[in-house]
Biopython code that builds the backbone (N, CA, C, O; Angstrom):
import numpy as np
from Bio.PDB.StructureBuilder import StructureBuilder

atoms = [
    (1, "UNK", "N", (3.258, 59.936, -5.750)),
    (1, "UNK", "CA", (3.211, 59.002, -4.636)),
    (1, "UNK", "C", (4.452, 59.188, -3.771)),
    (1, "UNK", "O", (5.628, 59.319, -4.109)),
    (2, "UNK", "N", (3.950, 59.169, -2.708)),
    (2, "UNK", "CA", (5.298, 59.533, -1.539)),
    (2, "UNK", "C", (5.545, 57.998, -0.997)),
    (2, "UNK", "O", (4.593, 57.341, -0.578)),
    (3, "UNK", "N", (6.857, 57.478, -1.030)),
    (3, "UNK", "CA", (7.576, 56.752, -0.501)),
    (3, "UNK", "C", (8.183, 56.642, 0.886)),
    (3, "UNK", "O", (8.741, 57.617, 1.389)),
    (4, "UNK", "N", (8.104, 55.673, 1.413)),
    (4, "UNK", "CA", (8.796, 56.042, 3.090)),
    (4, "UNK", "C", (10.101, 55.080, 2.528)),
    (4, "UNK", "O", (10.485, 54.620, 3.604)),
    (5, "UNK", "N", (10.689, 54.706, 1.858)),
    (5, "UNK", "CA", (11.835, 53.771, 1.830)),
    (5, "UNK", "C", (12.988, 54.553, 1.806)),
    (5, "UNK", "O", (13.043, 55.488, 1.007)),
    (6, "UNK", "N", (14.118, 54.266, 2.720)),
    (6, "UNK", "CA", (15.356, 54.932, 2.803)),
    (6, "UNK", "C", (15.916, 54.813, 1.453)),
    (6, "UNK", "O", (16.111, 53.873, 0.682)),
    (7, "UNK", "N", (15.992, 55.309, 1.442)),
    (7, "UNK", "CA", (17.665, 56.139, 0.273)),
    (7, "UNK", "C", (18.429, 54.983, -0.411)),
    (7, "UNK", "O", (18.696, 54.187, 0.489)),
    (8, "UNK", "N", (18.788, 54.636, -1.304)),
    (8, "UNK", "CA", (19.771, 53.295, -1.400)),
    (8, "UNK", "C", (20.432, 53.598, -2.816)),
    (8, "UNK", "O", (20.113, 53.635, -4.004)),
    (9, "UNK", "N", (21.775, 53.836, -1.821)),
    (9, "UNK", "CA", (22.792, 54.187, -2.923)),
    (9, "UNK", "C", (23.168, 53.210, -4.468)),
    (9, "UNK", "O", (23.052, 51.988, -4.373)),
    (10, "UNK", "N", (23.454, 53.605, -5.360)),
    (10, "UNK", "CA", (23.638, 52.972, -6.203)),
    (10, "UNK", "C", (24.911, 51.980, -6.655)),
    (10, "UNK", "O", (24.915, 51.104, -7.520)),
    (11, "UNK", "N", (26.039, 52.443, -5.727)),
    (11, "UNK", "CA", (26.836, 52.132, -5.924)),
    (11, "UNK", "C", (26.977, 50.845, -4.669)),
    (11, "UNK", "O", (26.865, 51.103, -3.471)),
    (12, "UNK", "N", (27.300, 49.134, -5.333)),
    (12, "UNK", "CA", (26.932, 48.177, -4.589)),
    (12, "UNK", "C", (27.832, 48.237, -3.100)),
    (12, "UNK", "O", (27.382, 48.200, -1.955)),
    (13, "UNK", "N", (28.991, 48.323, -3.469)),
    (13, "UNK", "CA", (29.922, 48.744, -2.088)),
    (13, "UNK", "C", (29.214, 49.738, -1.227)),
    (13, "UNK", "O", (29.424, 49.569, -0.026)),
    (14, "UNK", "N", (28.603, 50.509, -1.469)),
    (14, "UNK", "CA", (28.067, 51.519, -0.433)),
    (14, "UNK", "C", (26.392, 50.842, -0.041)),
    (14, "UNK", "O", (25.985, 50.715, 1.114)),
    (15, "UNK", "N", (26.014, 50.666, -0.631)),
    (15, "UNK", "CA", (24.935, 49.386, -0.725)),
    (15, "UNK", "C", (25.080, 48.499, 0.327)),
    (15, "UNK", "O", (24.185, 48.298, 1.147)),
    (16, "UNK", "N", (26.301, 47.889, 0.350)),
    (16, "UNK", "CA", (26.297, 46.300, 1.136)),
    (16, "UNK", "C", (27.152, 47.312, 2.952)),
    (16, "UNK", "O", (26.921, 46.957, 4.108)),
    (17, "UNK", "N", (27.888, 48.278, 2.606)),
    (17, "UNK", "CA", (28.188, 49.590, 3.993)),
    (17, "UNK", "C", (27.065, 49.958, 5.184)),
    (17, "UNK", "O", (27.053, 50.154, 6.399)),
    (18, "UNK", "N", (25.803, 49.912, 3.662)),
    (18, "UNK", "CA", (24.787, 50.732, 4.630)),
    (18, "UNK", "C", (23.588, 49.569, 4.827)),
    (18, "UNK", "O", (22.654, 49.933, 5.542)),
    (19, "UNK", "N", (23.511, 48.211, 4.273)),
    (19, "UNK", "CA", (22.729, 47.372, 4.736)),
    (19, "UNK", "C", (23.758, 46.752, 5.911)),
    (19, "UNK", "O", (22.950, 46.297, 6.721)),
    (20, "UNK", "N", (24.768, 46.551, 6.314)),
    (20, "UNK", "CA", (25.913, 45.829, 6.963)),
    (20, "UNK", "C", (25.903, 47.085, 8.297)),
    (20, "UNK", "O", (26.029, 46.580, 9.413)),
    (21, "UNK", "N", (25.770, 48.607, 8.275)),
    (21, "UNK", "CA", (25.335, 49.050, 9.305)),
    (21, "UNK", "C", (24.260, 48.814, 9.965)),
    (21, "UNK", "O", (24.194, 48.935, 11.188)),
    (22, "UNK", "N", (23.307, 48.452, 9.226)),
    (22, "UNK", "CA", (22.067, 48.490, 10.233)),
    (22, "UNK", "C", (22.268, 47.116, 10.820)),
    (22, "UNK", "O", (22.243, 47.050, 12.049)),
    (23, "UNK", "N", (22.416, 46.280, 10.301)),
    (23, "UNK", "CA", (22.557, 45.150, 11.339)),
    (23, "UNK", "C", (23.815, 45.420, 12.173)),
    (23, "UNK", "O", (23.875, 44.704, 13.173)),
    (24, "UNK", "N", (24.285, 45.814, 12.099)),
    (24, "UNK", "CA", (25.488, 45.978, 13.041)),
    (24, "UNK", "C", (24.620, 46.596, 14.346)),
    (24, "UNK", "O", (24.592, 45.843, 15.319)),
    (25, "UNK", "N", (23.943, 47.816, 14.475)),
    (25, "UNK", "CA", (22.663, 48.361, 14.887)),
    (25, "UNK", "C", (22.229, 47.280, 15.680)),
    (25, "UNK", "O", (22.425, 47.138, 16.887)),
    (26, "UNK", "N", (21.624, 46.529, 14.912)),
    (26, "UNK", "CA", (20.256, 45.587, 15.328)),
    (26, "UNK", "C", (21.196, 44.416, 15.542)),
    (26, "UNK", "O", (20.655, 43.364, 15.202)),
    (27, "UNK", "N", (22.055, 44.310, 15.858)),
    (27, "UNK", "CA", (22.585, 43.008, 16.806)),
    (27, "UNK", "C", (23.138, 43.626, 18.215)),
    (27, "UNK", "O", (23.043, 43.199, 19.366)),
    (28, "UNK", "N", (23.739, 44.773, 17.687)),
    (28, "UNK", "CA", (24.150, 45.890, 19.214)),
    (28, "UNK", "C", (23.110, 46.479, 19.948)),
    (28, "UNK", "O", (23.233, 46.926, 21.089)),
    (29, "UNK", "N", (22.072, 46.474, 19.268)),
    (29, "UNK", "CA", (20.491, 46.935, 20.433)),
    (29, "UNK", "C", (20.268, 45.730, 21.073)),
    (29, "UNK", "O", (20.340, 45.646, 22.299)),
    (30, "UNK", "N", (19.881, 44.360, 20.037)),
    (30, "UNK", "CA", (19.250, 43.055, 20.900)),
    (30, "UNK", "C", (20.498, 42.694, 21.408)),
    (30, "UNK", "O", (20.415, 41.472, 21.526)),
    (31, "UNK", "N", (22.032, 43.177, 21.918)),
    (31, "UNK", "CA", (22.536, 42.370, 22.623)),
    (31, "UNK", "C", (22.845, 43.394, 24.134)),
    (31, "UNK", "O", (23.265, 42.934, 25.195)),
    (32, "UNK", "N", (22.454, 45.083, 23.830)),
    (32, "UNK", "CA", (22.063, 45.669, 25.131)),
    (32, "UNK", "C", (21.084, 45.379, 25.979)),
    (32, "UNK", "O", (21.173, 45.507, 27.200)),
    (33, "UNK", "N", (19.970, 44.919, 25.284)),
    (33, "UNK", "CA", (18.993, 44.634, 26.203)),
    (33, "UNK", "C", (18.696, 43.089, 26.654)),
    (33, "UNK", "O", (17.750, 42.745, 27.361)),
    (34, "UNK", "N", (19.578, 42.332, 26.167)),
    (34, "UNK", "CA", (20.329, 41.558, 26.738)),
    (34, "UNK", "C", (20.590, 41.302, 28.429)),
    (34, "UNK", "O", (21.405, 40.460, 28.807)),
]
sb = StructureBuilder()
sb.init_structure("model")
sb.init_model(0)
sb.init_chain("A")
sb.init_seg("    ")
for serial, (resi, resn, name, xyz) in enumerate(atoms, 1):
    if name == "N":
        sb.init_residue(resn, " ", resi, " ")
    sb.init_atom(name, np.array(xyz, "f"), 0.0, 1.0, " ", f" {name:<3s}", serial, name[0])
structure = sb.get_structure()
C-alpha cells in the first residue's frame, strides 16, 4: 500500500521544527493574500 503522508521524523524536537514550519507557511500565505 502506497501512502501519500509526509515523512515524520522520529525524533520529537525535529517533529515539533517541521509541524511549527508549516504553520509558519500557512499563516505567511493567509496573511499575503491578505
Amino acid at each position: 500500500m502506497i501512502s501519500n503522508a509526509p515523512f515524520m521524523p522520529s525524533d520529537p524536537s525535529e517533529r515539533f521544527a517541521m509541524i511549527f514550519r508549516a504553520l509558519q507557511r500557512s499563516v505567511a500565505d493567509n496573511g499575503y493574500r491578505l
